[in-house]
N, CA and C atoms of all chains as a GROMACS GRO file, in nm:
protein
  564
    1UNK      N    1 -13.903  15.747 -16.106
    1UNK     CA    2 -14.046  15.759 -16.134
    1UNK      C    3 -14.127  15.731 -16.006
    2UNK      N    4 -14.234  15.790 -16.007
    2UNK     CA    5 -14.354  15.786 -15.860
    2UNK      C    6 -14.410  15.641 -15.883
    3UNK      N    7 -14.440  15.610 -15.727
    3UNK     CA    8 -14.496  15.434 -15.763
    3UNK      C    9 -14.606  15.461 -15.685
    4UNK      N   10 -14.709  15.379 -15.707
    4UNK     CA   11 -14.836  15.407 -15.682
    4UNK      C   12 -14.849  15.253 -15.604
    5UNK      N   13 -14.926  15.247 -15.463
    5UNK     CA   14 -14.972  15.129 -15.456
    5UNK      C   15 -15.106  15.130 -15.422
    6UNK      N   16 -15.185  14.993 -15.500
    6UNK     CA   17 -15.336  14.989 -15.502
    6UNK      C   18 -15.332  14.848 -15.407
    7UNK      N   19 -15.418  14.873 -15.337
    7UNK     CA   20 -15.438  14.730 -15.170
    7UNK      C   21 -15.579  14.744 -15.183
    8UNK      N   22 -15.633  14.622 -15.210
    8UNK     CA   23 -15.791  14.578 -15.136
    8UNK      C   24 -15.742  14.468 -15.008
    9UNK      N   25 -15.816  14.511 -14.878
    9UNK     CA   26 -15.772  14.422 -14.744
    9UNK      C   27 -15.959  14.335 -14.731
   10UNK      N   28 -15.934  14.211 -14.738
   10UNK     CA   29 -16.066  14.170 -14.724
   10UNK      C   30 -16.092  14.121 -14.571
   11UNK      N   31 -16.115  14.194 -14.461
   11UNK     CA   32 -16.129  14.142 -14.344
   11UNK      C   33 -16.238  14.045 -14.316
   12UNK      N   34 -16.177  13.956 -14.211
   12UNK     CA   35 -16.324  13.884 -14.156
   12UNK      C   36 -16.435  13.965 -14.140
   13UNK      N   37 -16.533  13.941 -14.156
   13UNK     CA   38 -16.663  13.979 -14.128
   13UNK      C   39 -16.715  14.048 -13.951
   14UNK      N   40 -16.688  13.960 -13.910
   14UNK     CA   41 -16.693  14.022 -13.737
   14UNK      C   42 -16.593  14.068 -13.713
   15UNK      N   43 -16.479  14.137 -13.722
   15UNK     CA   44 -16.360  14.190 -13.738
   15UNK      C   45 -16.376  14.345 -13.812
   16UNK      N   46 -16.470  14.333 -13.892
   16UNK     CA   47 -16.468  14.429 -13.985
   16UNK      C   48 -16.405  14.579 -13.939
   17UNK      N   49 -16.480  14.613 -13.844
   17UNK     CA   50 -16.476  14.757 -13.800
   17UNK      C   51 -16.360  14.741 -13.738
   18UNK      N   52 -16.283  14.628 -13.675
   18UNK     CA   53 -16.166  14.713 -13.559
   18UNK      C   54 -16.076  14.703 -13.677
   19UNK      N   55 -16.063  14.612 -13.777
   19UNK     CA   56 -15.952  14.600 -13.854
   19UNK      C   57 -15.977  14.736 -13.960
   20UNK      N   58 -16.067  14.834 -13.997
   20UNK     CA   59 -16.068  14.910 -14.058
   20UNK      C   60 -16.017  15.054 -13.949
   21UNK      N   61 -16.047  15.045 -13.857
   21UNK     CA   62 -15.976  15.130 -13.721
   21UNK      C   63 -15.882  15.128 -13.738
   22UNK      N   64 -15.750  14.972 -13.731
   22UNK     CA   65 -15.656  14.986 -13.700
   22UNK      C   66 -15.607  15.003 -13.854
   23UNK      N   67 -15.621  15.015 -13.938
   23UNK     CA   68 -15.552  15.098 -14.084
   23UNK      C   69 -15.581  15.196 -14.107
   24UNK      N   70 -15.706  15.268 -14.066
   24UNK     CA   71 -15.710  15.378 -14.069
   24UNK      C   72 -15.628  15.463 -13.952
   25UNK      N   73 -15.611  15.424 -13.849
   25UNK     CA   74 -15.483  15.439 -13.713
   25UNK      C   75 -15.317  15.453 -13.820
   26UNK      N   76 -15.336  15.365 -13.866
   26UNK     CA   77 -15.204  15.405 -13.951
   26UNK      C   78 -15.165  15.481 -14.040
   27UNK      N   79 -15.255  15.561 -14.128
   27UNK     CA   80 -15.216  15.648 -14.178
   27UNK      C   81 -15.161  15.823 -14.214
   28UNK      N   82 -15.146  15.816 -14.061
   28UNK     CA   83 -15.070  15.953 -14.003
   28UNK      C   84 -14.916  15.894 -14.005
   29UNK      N   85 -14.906  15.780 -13.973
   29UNK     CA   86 -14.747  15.707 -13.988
   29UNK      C   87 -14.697  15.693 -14.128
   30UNK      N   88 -14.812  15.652 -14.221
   30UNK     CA   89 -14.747  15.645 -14.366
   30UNK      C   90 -14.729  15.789 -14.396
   31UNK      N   91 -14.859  15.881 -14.390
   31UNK     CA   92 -14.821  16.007 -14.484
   31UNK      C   93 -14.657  16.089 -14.444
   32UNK      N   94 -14.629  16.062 -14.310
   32UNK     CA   95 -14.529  16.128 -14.246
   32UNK      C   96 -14.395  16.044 -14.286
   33UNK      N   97 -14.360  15.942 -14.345
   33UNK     CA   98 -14.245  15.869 -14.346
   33UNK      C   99 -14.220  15.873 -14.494
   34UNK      N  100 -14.121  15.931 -14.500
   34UNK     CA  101 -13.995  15.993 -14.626
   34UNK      C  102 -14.057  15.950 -14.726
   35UNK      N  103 -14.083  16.029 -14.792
   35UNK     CA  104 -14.107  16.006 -14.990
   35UNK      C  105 -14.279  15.961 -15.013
   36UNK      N  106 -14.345  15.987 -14.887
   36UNK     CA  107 -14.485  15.930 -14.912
   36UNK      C  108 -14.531  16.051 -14.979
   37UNK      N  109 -14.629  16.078 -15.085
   37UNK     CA  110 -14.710  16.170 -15.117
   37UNK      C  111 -14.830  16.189 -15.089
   38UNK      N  112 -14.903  16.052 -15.101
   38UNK     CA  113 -15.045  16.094 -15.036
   38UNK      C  114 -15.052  15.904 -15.004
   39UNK      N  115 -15.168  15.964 -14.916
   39UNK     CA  116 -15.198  15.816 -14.904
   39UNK      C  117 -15.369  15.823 -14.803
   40UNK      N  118 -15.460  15.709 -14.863
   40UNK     CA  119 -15.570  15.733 -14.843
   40UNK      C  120 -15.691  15.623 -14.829
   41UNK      N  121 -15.720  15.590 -14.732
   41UNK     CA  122 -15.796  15.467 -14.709
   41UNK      C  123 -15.947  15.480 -14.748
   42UNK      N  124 -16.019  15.396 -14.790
   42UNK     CA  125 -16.184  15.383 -14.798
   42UNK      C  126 -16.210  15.234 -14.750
   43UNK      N  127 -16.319  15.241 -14.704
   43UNK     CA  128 -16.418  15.119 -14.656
   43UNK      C  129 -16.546  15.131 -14.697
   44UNK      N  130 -16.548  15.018 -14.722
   44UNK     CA  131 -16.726  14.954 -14.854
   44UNK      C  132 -16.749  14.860 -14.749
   45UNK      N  133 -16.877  14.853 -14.653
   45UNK     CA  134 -16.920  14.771 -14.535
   45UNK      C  135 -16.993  14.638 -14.660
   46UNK      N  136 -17.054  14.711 -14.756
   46UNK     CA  137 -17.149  14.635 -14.804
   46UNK      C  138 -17.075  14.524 -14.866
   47UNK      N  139 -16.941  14.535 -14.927
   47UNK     CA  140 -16.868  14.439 -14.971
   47UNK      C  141 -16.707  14.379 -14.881
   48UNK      N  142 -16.721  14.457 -14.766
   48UNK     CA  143 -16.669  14.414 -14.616
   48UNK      C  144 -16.502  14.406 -14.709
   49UNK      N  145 -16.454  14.501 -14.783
   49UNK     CA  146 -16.372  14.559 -14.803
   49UNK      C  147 -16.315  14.711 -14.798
   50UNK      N  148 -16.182  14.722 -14.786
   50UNK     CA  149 -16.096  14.831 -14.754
   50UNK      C  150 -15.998  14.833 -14.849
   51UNK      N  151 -16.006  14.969 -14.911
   51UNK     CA  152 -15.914  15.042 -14.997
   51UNK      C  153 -15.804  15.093 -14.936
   52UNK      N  154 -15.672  15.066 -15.024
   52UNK     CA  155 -15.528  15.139 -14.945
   52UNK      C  156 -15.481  15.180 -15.082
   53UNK      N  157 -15.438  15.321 -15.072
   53UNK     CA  158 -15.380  15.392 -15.157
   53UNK      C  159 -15.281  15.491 -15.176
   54UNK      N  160 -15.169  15.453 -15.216
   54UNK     CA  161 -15.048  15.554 -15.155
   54UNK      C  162 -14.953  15.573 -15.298
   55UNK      N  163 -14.892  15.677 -15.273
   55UNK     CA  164 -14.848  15.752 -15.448
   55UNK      C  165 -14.694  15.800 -15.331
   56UNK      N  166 -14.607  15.741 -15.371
   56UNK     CA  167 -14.468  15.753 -15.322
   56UNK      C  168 -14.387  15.811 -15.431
   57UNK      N  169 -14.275  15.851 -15.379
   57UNK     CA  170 -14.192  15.976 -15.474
   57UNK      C  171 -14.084  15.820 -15.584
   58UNK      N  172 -14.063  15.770 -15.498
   58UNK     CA  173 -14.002  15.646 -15.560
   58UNK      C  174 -14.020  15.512 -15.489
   59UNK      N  175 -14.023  15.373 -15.601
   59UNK     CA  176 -13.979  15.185 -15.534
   59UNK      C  177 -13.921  15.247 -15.444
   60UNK      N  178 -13.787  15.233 -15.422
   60UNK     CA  179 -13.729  15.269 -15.320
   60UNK      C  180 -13.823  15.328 -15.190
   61UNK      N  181 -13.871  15.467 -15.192
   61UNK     CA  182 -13.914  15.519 -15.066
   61UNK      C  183 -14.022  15.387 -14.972
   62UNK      N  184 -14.106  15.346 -15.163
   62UNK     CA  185 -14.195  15.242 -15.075
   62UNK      C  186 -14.119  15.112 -15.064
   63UNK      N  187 -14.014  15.102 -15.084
   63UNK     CA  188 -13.954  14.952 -14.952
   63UNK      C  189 -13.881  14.988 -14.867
   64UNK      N  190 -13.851  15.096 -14.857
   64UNK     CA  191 -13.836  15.158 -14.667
   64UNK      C  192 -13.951  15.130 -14.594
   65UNK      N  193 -14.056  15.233 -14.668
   65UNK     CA  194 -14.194  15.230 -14.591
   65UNK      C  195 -14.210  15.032 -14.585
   66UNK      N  196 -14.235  14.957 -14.659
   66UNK     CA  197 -14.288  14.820 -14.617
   66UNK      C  198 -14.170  14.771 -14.524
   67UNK      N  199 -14.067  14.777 -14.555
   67UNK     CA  200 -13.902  14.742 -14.452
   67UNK      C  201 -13.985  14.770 -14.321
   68UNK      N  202 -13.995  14.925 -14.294
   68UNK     CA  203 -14.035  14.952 -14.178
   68UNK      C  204 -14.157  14.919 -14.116
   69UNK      N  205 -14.264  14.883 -14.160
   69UNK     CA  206 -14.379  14.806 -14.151
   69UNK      C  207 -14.372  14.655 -14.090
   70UNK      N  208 -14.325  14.632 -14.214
   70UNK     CA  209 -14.261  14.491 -14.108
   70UNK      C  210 -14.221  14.447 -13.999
   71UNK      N  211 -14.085  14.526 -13.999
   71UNK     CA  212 -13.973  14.565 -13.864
   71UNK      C  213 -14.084  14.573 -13.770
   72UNK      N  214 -14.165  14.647 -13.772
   72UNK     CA  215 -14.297  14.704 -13.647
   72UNK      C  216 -14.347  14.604 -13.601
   73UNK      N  217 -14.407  14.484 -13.737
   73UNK     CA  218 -14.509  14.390 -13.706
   73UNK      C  219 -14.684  14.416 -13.740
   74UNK      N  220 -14.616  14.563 -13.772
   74UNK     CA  221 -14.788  14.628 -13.844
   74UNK      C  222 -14.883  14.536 -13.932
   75UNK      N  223 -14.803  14.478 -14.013
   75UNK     CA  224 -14.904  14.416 -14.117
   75UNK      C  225 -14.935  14.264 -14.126
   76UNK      N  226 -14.829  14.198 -14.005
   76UNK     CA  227 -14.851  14.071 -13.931
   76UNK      C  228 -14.989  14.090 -13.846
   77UNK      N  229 -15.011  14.172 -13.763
   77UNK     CA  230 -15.102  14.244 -13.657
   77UNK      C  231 -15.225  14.185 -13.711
   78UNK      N  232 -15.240  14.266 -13.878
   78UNK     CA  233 -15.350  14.238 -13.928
   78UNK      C  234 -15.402  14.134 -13.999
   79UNK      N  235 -15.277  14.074 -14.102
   79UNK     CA  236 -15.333  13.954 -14.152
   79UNK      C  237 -15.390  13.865 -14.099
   80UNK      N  238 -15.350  13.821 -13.965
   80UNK     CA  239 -15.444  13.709 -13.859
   80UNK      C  240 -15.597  13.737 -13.901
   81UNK      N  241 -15.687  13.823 -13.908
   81UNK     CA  242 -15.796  13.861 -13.928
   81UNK      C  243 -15.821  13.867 -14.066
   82UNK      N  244 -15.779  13.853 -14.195
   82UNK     CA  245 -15.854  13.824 -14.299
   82UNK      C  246 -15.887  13.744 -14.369
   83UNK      N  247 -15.985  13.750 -14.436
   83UNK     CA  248 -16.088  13.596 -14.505
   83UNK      C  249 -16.025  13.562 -14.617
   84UNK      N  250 -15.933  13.652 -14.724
   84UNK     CA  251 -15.861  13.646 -14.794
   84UNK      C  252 -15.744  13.705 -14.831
   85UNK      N  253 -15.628  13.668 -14.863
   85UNK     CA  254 -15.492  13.745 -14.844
   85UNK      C  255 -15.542  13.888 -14.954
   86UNK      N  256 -15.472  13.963 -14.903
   86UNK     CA  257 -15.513  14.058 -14.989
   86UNK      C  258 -15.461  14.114 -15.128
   87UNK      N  259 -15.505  14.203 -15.165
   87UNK     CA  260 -15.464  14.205 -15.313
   87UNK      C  261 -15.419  14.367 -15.335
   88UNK      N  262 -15.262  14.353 -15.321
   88UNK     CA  263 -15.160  14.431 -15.327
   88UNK      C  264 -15.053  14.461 -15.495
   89UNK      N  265 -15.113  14.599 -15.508
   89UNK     CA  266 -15.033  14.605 -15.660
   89UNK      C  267 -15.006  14.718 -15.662
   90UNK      N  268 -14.848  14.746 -15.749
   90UNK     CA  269 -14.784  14.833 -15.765
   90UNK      C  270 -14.789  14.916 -15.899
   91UNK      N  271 -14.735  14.992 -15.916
   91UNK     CA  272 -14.747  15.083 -16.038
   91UNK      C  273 -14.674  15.198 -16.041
   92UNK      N  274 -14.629  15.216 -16.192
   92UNK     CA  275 -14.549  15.349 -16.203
   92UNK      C  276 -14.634  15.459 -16.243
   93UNK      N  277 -14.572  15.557 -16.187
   93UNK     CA  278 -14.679  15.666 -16.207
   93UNK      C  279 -14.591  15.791 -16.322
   94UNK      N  280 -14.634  15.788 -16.444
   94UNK     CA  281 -14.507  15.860 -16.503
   94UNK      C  282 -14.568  16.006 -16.512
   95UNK      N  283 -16.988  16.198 -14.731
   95UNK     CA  284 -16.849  16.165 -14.731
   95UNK      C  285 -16.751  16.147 -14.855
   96UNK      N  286 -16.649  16.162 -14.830
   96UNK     CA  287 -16.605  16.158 -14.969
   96UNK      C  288 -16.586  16.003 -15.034
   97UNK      N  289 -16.539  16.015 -15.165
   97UNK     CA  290 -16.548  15.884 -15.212
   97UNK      C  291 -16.431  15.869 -15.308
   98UNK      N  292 -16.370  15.729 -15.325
   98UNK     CA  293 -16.282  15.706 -15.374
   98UNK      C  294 -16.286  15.569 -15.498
   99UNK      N  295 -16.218  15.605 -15.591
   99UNK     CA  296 -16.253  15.467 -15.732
   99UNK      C  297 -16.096  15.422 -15.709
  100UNK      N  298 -16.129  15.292 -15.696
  100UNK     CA  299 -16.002  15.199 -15.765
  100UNK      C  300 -16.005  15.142 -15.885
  101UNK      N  301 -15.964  15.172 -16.001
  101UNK     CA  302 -16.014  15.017 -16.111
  101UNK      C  303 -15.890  15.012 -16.147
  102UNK      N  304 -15.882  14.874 -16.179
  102UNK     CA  305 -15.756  14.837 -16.275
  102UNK      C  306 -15.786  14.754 -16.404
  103UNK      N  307 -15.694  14.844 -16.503
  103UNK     CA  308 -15.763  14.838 -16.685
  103UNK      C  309 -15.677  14.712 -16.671
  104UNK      N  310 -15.705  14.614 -16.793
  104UNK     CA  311 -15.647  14.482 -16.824
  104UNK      C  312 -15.656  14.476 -16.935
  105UNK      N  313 -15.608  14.567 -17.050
  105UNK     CA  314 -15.542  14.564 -17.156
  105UNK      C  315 -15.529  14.472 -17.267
  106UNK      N  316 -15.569  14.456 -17.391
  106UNK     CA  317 -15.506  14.349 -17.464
  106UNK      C  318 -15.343  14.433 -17.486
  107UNK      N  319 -15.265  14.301 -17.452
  107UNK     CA  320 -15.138  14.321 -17.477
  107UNK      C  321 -15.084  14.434 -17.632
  108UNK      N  322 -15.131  14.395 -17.729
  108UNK     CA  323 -15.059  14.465 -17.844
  108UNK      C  324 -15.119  14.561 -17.840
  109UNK      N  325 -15.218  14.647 -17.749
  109UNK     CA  326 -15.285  14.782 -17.752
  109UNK      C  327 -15.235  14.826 -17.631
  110UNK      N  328 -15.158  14.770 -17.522
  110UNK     CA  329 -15.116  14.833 -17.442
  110UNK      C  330 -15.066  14.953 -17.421
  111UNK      N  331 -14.988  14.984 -17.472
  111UNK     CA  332 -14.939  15.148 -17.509
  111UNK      C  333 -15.068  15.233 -17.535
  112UNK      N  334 -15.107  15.239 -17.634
  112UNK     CA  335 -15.204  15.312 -17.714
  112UNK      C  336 -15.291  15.303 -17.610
  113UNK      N  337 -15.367  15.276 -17.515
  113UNK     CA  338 -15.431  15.213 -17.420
  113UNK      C  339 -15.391  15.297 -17.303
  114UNK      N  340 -15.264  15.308 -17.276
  114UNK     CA  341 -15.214  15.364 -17.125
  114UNK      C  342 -15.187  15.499 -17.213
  115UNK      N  343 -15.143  15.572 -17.286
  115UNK     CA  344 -15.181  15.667 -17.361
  115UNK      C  345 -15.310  15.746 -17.368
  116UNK      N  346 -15.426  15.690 -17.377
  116UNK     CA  347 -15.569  15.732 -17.372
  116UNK      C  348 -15.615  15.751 -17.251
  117UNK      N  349 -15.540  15.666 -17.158
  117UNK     CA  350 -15.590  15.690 -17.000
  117UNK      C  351 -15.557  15.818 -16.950
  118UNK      N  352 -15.395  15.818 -16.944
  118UNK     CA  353 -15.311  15.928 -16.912
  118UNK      C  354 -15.394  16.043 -16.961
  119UNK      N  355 -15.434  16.063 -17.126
  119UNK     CA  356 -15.503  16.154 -17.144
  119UNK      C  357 -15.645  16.248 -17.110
  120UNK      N  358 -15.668  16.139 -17.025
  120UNK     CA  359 -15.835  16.160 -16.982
  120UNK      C  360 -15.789  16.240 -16.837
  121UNK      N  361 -15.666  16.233 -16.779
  121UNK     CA  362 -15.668  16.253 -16.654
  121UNK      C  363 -15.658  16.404 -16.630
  122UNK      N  364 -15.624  16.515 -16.696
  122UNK     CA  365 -15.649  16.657 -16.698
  122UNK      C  366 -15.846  16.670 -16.710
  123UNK      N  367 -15.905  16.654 -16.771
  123UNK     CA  368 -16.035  16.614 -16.826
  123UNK      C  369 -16.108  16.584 -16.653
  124UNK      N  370 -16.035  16.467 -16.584
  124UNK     CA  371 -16.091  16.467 -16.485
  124UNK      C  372 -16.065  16.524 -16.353
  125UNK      N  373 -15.939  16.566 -16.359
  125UNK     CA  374 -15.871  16.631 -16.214
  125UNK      C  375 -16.002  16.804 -16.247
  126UNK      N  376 -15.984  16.800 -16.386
  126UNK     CA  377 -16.098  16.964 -16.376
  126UNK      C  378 -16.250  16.968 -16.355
  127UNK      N  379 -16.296  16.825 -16.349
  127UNK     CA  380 -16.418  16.802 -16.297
  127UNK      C  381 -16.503  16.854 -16.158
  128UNK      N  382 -16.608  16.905 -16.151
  128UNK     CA  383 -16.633  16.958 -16.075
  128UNK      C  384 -16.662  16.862 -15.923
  129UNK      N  385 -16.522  16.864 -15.834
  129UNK     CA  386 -16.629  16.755 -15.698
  129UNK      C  387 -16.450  16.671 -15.724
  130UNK      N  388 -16.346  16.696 -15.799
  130UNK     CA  389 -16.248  16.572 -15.810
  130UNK      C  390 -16.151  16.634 -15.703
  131UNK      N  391 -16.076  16.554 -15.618
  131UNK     CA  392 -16.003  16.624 -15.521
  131UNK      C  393 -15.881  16.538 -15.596
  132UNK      N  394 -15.836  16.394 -15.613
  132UNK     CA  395 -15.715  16.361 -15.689
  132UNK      C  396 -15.756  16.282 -15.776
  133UNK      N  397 -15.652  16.242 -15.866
  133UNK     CA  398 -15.658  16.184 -15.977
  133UNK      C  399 -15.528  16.142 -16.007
  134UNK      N  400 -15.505  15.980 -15.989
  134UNK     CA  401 -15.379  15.958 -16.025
  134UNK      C  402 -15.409  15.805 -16.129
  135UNK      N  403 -15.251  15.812 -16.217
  135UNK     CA  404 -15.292  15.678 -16.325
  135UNK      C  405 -15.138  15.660 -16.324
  136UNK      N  406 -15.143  15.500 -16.270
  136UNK     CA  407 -15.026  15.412 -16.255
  136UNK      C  408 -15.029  15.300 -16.420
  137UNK      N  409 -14.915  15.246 -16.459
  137UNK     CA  410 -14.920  15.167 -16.571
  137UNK      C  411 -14.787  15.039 -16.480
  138UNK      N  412 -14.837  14.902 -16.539
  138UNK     CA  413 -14.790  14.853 -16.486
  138UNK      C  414 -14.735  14.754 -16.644
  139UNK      N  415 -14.643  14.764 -16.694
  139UNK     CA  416 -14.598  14.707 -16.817
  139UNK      C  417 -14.571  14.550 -16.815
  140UNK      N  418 -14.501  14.477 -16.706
  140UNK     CA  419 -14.517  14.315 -16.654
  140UNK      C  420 -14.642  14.243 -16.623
  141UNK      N  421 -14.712  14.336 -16.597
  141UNK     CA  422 -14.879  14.253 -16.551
  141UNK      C  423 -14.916  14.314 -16.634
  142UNK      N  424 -14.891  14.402 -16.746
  142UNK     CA  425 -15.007  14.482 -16.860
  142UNK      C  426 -15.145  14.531 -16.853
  143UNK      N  427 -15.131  14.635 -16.687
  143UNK     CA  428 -15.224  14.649 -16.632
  143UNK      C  429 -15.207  14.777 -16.591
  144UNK      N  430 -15.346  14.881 -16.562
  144UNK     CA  431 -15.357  15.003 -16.555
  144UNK      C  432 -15.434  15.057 -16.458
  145UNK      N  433 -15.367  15.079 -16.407
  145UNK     CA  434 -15.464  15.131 -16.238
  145UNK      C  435 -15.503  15.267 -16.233
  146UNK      N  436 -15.610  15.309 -16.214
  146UNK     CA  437 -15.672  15.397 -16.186
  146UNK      C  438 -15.735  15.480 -16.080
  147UNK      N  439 -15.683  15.584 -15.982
  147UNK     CA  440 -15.717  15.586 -15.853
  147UNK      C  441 -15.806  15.737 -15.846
  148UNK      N  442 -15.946  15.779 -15.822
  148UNK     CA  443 -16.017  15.899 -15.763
  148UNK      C  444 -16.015  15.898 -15.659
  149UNK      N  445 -15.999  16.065 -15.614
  149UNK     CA  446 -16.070  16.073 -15.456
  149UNK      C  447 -16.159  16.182 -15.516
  150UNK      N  448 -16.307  16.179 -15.463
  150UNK     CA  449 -16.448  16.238 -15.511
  150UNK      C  450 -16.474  16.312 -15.397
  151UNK      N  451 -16.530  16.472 -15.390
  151UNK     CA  452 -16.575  16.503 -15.243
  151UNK      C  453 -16.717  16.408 -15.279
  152UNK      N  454 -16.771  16.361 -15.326
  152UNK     CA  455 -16.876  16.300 -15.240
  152UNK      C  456 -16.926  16.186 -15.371
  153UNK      N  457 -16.994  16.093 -15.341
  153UNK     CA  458 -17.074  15.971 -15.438
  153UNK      C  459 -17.126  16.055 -15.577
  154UNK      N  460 -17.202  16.176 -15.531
  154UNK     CA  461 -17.290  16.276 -15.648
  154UNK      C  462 -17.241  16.277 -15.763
  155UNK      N  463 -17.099  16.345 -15.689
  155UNK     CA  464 -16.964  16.420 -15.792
  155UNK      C  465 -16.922  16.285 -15.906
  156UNK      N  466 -16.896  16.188 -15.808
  156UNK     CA  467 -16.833  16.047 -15.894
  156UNK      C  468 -16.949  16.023 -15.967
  157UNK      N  469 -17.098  16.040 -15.981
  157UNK     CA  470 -17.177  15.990 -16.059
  157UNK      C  471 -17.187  16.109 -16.164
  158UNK      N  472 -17.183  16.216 -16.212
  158UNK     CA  473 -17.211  16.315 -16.220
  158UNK      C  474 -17.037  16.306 -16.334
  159UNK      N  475 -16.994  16.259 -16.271
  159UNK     CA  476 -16.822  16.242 -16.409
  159UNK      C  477 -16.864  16.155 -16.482
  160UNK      N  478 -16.897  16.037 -16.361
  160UNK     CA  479 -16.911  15.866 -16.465
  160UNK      C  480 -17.046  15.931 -16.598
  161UNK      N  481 -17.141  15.951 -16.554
  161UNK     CA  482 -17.204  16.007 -16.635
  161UNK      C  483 -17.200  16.055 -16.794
  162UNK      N  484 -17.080  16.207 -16.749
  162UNK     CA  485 -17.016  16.238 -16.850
  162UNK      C  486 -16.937  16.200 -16.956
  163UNK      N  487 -16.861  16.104 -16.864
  163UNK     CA  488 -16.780  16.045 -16.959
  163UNK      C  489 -16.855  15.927 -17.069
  164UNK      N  490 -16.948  15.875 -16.999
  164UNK     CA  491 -17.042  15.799 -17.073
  164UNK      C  492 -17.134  15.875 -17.177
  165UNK      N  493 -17.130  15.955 -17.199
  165UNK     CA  494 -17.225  16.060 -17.292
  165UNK      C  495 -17.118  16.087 -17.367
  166UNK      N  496 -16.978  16.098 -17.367
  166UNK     CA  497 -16.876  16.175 -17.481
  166UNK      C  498 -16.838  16.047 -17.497
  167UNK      N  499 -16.896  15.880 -17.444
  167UNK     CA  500 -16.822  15.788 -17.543
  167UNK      C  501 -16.655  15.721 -17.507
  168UNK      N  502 -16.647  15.839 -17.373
  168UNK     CA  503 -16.462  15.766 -17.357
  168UNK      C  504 -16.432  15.638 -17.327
  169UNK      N  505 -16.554  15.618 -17.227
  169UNK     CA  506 -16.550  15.474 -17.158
  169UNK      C  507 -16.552  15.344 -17.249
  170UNK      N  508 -16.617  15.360 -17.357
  170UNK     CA  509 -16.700  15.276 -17.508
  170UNK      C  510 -16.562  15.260 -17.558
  171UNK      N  511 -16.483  15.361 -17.569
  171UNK     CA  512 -16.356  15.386 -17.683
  171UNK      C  513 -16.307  15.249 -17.648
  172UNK      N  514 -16.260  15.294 -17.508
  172UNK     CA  515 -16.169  15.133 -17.439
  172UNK      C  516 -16.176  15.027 -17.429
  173UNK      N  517 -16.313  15.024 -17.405
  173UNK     CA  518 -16.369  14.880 -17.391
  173UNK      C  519 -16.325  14.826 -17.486
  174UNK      N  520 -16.329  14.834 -17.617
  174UNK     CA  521 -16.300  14.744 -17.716
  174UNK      C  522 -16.176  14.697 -17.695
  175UNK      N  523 -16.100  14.718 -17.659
  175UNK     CA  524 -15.916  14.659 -17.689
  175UNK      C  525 -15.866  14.601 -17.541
  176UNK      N  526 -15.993  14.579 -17.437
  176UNK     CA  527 -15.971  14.489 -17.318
  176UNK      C  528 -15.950  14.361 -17.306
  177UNK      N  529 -15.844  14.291 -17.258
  177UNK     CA  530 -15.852  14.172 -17.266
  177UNK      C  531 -15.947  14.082 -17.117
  178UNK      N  532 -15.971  14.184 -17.061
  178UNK     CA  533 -16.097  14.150 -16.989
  178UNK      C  534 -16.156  14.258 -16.876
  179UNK      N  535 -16.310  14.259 -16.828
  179UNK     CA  536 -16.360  14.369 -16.771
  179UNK      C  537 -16.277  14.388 -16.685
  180UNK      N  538 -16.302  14.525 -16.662
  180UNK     CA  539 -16.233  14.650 -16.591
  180UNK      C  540 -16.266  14.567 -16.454
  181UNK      N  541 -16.149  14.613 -16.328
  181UNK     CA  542 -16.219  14.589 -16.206
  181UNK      C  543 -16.245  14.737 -16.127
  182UNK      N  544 -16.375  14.762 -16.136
  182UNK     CA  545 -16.408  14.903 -16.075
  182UNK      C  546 -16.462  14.895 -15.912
  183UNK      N  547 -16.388  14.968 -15.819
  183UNK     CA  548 -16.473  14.950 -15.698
  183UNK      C  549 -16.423  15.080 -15.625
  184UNK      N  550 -16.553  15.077 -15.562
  184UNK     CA  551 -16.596  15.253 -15.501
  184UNK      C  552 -16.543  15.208 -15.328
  185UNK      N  553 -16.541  15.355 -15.241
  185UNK     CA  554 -16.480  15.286 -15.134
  185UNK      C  555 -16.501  15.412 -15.062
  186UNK      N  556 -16.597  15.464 -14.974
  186UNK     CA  557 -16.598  15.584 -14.888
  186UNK      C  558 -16.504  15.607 -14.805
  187UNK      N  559 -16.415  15.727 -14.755
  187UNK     CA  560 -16.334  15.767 -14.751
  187UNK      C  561 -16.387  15.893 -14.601
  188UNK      N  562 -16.337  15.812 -14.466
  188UNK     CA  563 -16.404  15.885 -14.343
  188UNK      C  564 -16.336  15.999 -14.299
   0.00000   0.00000   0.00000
């Protein structure tokens, strides 16, 4: 079954814009790495949050994709900069 | 710019099914909306929770559905069998 993941990233406030740069920088790397289907960022300045949204062919494809994320240091990079851990959820997509 | 909805439904447990059933169903209804570019609906059966993801070509389009759907009553249907408000949030998409 397709898994869907829903991410709100709450960045620091003076941070805002480079940390929405550097995720939006990343998503030519997600759409391109095995089993991604779509994947699609938004930013709300007014509530100094960022939307992450990605629809994978299978769990599996998306714990390669986070495996490999990791491995990189991609998502270490960013947490240093947010006001609250963020709020990461999964889902089947039938 | 375009625009994107995250919400995630929170279900009373013994309507869960019947619940992720009515969602699923709305989603032909909205992928044919005029202005909808995707439309995807994740169910999450351990957290008894229902995620909901649009991409809108623009704010208009997303008001212009929400609208609709509020005039035929779909939104009203659900509400009743929530075990608490929806979390809805909009998110422009560069």
């Amino acid at each position: 079954m397709k898994e869907a993941v829903f991410a709100v990233i709450y960045p620091d406030a003076d941070t805002f814009e480079a940390h929405a740069e550097a995720v939006l920088e990343m998503l030519p790397g997600t759409r391109d790495f095995p089993g991604c289907i779509e994947a699609h960022v938004g930013i709300n300045r007014e509530r100094c949050e960022i939307g992450v949204f990605h629809l994978w062919e299978s769990p599996e494809h998306l714990n390669r994709y986070l495996d490999w994320r990791a491995e990189r240091g991609d998502l270490d990079a960013r947490s240093a900069t947010m006001r609250r851990e963020q709020d990461f959820r999964t889902f089947s997509v039938p």
